[in-house]
C-alpha positions in Angstrom: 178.2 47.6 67.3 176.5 47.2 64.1 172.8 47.4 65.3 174.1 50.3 66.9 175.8 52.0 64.1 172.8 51.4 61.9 170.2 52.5 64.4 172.6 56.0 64.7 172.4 56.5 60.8 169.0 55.8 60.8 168.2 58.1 63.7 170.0 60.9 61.4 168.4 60.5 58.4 165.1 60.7 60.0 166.2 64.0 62.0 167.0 65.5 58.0 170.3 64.4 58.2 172.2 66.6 60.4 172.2 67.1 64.3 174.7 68.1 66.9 176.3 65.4 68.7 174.6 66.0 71.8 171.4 65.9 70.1 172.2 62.6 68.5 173.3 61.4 72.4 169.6 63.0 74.0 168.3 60.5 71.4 169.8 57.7 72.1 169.5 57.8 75.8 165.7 58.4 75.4 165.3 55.5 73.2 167.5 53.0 75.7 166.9 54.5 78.8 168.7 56.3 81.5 168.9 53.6 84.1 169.7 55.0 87.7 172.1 57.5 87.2 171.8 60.9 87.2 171.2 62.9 83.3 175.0 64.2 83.3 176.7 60.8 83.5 173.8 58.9 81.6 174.3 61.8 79.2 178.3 61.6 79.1 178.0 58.1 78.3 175.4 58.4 75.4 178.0 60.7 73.9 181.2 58.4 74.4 179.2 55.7 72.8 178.4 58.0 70.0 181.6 58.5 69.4 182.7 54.9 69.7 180.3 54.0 67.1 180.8 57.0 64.5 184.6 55.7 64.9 183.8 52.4 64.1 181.6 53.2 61.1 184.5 55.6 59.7 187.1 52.7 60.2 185.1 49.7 59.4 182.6 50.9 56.4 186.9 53.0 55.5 188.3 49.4 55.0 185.8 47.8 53.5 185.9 47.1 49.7 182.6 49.1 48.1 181.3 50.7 51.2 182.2 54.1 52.5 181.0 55.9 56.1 177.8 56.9 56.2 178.1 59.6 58.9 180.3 62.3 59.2 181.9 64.4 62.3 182.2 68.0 61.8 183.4 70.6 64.2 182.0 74.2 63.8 182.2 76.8 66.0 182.9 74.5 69.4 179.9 72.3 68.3 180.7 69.1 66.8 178.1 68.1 64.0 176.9 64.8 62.8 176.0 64.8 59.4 175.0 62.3 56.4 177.3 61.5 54.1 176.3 62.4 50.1 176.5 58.7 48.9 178.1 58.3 45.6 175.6 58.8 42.7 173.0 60.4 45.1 171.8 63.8 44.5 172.0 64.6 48.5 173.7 67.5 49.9 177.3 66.6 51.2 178.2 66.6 54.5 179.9 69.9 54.9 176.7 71.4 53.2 174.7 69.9 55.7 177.0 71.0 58.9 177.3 74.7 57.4 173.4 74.7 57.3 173.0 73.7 60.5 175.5 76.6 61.9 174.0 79.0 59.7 170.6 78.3 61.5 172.5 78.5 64.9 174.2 82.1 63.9 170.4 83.0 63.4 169.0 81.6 66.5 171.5 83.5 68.4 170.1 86.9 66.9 166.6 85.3 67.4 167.2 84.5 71.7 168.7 87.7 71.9 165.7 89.8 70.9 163.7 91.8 73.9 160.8 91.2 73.8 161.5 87.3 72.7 160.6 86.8 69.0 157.2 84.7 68.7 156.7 81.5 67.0 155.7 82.7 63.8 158.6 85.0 63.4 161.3 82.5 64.6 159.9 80.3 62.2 160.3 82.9 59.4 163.6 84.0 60.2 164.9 80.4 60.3 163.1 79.5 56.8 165.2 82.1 55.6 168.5 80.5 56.1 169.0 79.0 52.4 168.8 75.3 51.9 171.9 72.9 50.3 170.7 71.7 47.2 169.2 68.2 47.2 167.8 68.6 51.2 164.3 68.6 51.7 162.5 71.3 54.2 163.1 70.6 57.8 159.3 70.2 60.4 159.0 73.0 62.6 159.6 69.8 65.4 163.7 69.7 63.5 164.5 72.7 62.4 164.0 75.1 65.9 165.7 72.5 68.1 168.8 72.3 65.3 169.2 76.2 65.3 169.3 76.1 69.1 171.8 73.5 69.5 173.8 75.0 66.7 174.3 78.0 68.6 176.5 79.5 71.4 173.6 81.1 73.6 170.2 79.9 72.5 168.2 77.1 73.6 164.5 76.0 72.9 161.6 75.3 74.5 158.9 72.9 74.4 156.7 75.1 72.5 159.1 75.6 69.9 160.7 78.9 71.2 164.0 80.3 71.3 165.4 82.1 74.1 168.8 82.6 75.9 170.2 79.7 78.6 171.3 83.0 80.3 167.6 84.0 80.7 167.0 86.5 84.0 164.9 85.0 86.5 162.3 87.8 86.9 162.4 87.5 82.8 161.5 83.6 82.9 158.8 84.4 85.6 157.2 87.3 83.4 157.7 84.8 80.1 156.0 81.5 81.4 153.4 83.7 83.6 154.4 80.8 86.2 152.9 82.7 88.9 150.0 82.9 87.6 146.8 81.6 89.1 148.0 81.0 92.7 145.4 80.8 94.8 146.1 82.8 98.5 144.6 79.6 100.1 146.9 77.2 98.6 150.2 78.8 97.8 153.1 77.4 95.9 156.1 75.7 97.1 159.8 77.5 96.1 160.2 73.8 94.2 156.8 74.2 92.6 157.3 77.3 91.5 160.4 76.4 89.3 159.4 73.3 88.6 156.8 75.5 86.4 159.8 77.9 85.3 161.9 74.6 84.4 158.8 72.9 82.1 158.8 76.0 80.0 162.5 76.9 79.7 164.2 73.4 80.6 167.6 74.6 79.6 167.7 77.9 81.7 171.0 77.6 83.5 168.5 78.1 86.7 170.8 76.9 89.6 169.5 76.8 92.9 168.0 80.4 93.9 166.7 81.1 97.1 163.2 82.2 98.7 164.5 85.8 98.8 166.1 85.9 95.2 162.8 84.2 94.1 160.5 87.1 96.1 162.4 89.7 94.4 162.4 88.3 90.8 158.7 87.7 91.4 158.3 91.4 92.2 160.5 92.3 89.3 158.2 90.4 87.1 154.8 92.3 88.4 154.1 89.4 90.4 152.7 90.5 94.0 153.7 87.1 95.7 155.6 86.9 99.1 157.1 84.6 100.8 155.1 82.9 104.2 158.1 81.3 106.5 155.7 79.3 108.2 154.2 77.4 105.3 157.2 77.6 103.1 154.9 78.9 100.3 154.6 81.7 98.2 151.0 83.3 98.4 149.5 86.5 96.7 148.1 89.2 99.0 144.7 89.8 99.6 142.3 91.1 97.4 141.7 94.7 98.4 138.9 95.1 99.4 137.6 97.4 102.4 136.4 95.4 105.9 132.6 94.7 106.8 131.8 95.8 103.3 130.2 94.3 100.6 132.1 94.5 96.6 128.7 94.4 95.4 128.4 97.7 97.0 132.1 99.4 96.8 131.9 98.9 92.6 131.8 102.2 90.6 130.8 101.7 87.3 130.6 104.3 84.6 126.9 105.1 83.4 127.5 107.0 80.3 125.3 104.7 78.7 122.0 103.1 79.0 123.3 99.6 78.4 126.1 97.8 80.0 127.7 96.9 76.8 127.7 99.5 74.1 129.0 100.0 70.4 132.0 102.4 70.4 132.5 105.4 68.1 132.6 104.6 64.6 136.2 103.2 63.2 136.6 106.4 61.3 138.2 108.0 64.2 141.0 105.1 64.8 141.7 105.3 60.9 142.2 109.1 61.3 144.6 107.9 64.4 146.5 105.3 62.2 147.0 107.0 59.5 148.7 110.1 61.4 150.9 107.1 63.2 151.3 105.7 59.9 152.4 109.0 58.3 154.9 110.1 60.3 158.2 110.6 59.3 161.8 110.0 60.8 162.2 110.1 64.6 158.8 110.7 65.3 157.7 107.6 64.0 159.3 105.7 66.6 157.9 107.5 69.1 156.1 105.8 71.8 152.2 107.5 71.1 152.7 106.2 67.6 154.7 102.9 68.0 151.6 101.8 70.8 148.4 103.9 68.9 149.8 101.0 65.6 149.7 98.6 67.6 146.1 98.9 69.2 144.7 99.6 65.6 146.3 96.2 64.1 145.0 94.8 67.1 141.5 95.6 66.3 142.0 94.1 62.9 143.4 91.0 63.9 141.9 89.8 66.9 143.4 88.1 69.6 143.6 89.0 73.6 145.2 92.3 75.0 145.5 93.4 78.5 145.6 97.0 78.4 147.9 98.3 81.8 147.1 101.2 83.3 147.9 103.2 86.5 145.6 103.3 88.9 146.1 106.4 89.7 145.4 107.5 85.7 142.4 104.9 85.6 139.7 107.4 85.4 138.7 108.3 81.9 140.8 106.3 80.2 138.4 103.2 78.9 136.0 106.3 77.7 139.3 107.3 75.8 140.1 104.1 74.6 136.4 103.7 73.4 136.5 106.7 72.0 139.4 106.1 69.6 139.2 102.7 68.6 136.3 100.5 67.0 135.8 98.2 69.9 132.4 97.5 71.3 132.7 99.0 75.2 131.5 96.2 77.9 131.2 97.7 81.8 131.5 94.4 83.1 130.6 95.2 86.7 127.4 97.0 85.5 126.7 94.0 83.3 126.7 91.4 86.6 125.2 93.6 88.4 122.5 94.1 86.1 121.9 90.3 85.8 122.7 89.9 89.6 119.4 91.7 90.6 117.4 90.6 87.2 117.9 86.8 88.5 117.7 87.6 93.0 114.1 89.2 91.5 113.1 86.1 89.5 114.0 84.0 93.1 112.1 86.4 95.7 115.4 86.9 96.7 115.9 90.5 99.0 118.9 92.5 97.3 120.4 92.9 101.3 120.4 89.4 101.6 122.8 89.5 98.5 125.2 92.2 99.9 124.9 90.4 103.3 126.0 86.9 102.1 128.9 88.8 99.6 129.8 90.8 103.0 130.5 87.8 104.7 132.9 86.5 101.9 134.6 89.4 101.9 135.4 89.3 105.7 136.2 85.6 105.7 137.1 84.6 102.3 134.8 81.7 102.3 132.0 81.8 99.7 128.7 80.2 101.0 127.1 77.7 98.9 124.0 80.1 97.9 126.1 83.0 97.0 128.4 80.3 95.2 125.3 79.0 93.1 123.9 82.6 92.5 127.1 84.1 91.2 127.7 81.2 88.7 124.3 81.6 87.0 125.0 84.7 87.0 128.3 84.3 85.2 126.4 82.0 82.9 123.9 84.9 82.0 127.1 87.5 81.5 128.3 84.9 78.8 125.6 84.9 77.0 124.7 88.9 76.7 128.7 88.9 75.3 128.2 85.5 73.1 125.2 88.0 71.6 127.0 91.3 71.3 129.8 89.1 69.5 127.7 87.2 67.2 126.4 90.4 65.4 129.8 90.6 63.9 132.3 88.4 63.1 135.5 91.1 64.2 133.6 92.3 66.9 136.5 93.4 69.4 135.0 93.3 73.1 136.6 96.1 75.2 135.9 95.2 78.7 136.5 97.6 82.2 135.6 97.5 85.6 136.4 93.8 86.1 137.3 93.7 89.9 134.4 91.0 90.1 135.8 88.6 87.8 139.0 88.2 90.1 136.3 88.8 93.4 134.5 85.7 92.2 137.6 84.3 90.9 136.4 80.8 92.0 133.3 80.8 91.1 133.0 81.4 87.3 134.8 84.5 87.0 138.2 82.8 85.8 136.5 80.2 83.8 134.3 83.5 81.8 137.8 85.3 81.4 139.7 82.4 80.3 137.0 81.2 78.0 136.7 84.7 76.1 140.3 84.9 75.9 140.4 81.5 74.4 137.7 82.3 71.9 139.4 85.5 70.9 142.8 83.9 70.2 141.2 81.6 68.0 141.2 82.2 63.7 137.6 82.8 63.6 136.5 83.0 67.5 133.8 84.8 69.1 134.4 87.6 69.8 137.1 88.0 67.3 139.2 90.2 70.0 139.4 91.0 73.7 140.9 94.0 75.0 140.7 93.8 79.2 141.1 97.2 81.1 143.7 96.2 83.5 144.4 98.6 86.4 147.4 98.4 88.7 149.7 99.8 91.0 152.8 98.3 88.1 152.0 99.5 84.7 155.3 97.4 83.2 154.4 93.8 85.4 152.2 91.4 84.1 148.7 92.3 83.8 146.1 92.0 87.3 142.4 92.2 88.5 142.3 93.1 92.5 145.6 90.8 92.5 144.5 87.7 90.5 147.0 87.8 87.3 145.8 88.0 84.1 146.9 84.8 82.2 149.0 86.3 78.9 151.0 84.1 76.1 153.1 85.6 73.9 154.9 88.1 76.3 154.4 92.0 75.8 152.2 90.6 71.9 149.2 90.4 74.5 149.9 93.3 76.7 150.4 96.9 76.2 151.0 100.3 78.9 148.7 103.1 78.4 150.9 105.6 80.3 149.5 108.9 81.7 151.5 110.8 78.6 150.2 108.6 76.2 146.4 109.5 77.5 146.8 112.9 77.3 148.0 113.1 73.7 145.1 110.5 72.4 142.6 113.0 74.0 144.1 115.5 72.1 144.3 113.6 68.9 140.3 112.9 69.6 140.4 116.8 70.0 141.8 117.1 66.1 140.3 114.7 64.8 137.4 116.4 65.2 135.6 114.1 67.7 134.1 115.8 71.3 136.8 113.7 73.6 135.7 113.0 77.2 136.8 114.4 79.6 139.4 113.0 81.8 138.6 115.6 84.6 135.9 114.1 86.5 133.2 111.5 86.0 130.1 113.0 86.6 128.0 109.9 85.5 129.7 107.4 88.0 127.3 106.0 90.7 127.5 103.5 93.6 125.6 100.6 93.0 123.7 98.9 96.2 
């Protein structure tokens, strides 16, 4: 029992010297093991030998002459609390100092897993700093002090990545959160087990329980995920991508030709400071109102970077990216014109007939199977698309991309179109990344679900921080801001320079 009591103490003091009793149990069963019986007994017993040794140290170190305990039991709020005990002659905090702290951070990371949307890493991090430190203790590692507040606290619970969010969490929610859905190929599927297995690895204390297929299918659809469930398989699979039969996507893609390059330099930023300063200026109610709250948000975006999916009806699609182009200093990218441009540039170079291209894409479009020389054509071509972007980025160091007309990225999904997305997102989420942001033109038939190209979802970290809803109302009045801001807006009426390509 002595090894034991000392290796408790020890496990305390290196934790900052407080942690809930079931933390202090977790601990110990990780370090000895959980042998063959299931977490809830292995994890009963951890805590009955807890408190077998905390009761020996109290009684043994009590009746010893010159010695007193060196750990403390506190109960606070329904949580019992094992603390270090301030030595005598030591400056440390005592252990009521300690225990108080540690609720105090669990009264915050209540507030904190209560927030919709979820509050980020930097902001829990803040808010949890904030809590004021007993005198003598030293700063507790992002690693202490996030899983402390959760355990300290009557709803929250953390997650691997250092988040806090409620064990009461809504399926759909979780689903939406950890974007588990998310790259599920129609050919393969996912498993109901797989599928929140993934839910369970990002949110591992969600009081999940056992849902079923049907609860699952509707959370998913909740979530924005368009994933049903196949009976036969026992899989969940996303639909089809839309496309129409016996035709080719090379020649069903409208692109916008307003330009005479596929990627072009927006309007000058004076326009989106004449936007944020009206947002910024308003007064009272207005300045929560939706226009203002989301025009803030996509002109700190363009200042600091980072990946947004902008959501918008399809059936408000047309005109908007000319808007959004318009009104913000982001440099435009057509990205279907931009393939297509380096599609034909590189079938030239090969002698290769542009109906032989459509022919080979029609057949993938019937049968879902890419052939090997369409599969080797469209990842050079991907490879050339990198590079005019790796270009346009390097002439500045904030340059934000602003790409539209993506279909192809998700039609050619598997063959480079996920690994170019991914890769410019990752870039642009980097301090210092080229391009220093991406904004991605995201049309769908569900504005408020997670962000999708022609049914392939849109990876997104961070929750709503990466996504906004450009909402038919909220189109209208940033044409007429362009309109007073003395800028000739386009026109959202028709799109006279749109052509079919093929």
């Amino acid at each position: 029992m002595s090894a034991l009591r000392d290796e408790l103490v020890e496990t305390v003091r290196e934790a900052g010297r407080v942690m809930t009793a079931r933390q202090l149990a977790l601990e110990l069963r990780a370090r000895h093991g959980a042998g063959g019986d299931s977490a809830e007994r292995t994890e009963a017993t951890a805590l009955a030998v807890v408190r077998a040794a905390l009761a020996a140290e109290k009684l043994l170190n009590g009746n010893a002459k010159n010695h007193e305990p060196r750990l403390a039991a506190l109960r606070r709020r329904g949580r019992v609390l094992i603390a270090m005990e301030s030595l005598e002659g030591s400056d440390d905090p005592t252990s009521e100092e300690m225990a108080d702290y540690a609720i105090e951070l669990g009264e915050k990371a209540d507030v904190l897993a209560a927030a919709d949307p979820l509050a980020d890493r930097p902001a829990i991090l803040r808010d949890l700093r904030g809590v004021s430190l007993p005198k003598g203790m030293a700063p507790l590692p992002e690693s202490r002090i996030v899983p402390l507040a959760a355990a300290a606290s009557e709803t929250a619970a953390s997650s691997p990545r250092l988040e806090l969010y409620p064990r009461t969490l809504e399926l759909s929610r979780a689903l939406a959160l950890s974007q588990a859905a998310a790259g599920v190929r129609r050919e393969v599927g996912i498993s109901l087990e797989g599928l929140l297995s993934r839910v369970r690895s990002r949110f591992p204390d969600m009081r999940l329980g056992t849902p079923t297929y049907v609860e699952v299918e509707e959370a998913l659809k909740h979530a924005g995920f368009p994933l049903t469930y196949d009976t036969e398989t026992d899989r969940f699979r996303p639909p089809a991508p839309p496309a129409v039969s016996g035709t080719s996507w090379l020649t069903g893609t409208r692109v916008s030709l307003t330009t005479s390059s596929a990627t072009s330099v927006s309007r000058s930023a004076a326009t989106a400071s004449v936007l944020a300063e009206r947002a910024r200026t308003r007064a009272g109610r207005e300045r929560r109102e939706p226009w203002v709250l989301l025009t803030a948000k996509l002109d700190t975006a363009t200042r600091q970077g980072g990946f947004l999916a902008l959501n918008v009806d399809v059936r408000h699609l047309r005109g908007a990216a000319d808007l959004i182009a318009a009104a913000f200093p982001v440099t435009r990218v057509d990205l279907a014109g931009l393939f297509l441009a380096e599609f034909r540039g590189l079938a030239r170079e090969h002698g290769t007939a542009w109906d032989q291209v459509l022919g080979a894409d029609t057949r993938f479009t019937r049968t879902g199977e890419l052939p090997g020389g369409l599969r080797s054509y469209v990842s050079r071509v991907w490879s050339r698309v990198q590079a005019r972007l790796d270009a346009v980025a390097q002439k500045e160091s904030d340059t934000v991309l602003f790409g539209h007309t993506a279909g192809l990225l998700a039609h050619y999904y598997e063959a480079g179109g996920h690994d170019l997305l991914v890769g410019l997102q990752r870039s642009a989420r980097q301090p210092g990344g080229l391009p220093g942001g991406l904004w991605l033109l995201t049309p769908t038939r569900n504005p408020q679900g997670v962000p999708v190209l022609d049914g392939r979802t849109v990876e997104i970290t961070g929750g709503d921080a990466e996504r906004v809803v450009l909402t038919e109302s909220y189109l209208r009045k940033l044409e007429k801001e362009l309109e007073r801001a003395e800028e000739p807006a386009p026109s959202r009426s028709g799109d006279a320079g749109a052509t079919r390509l093929g």
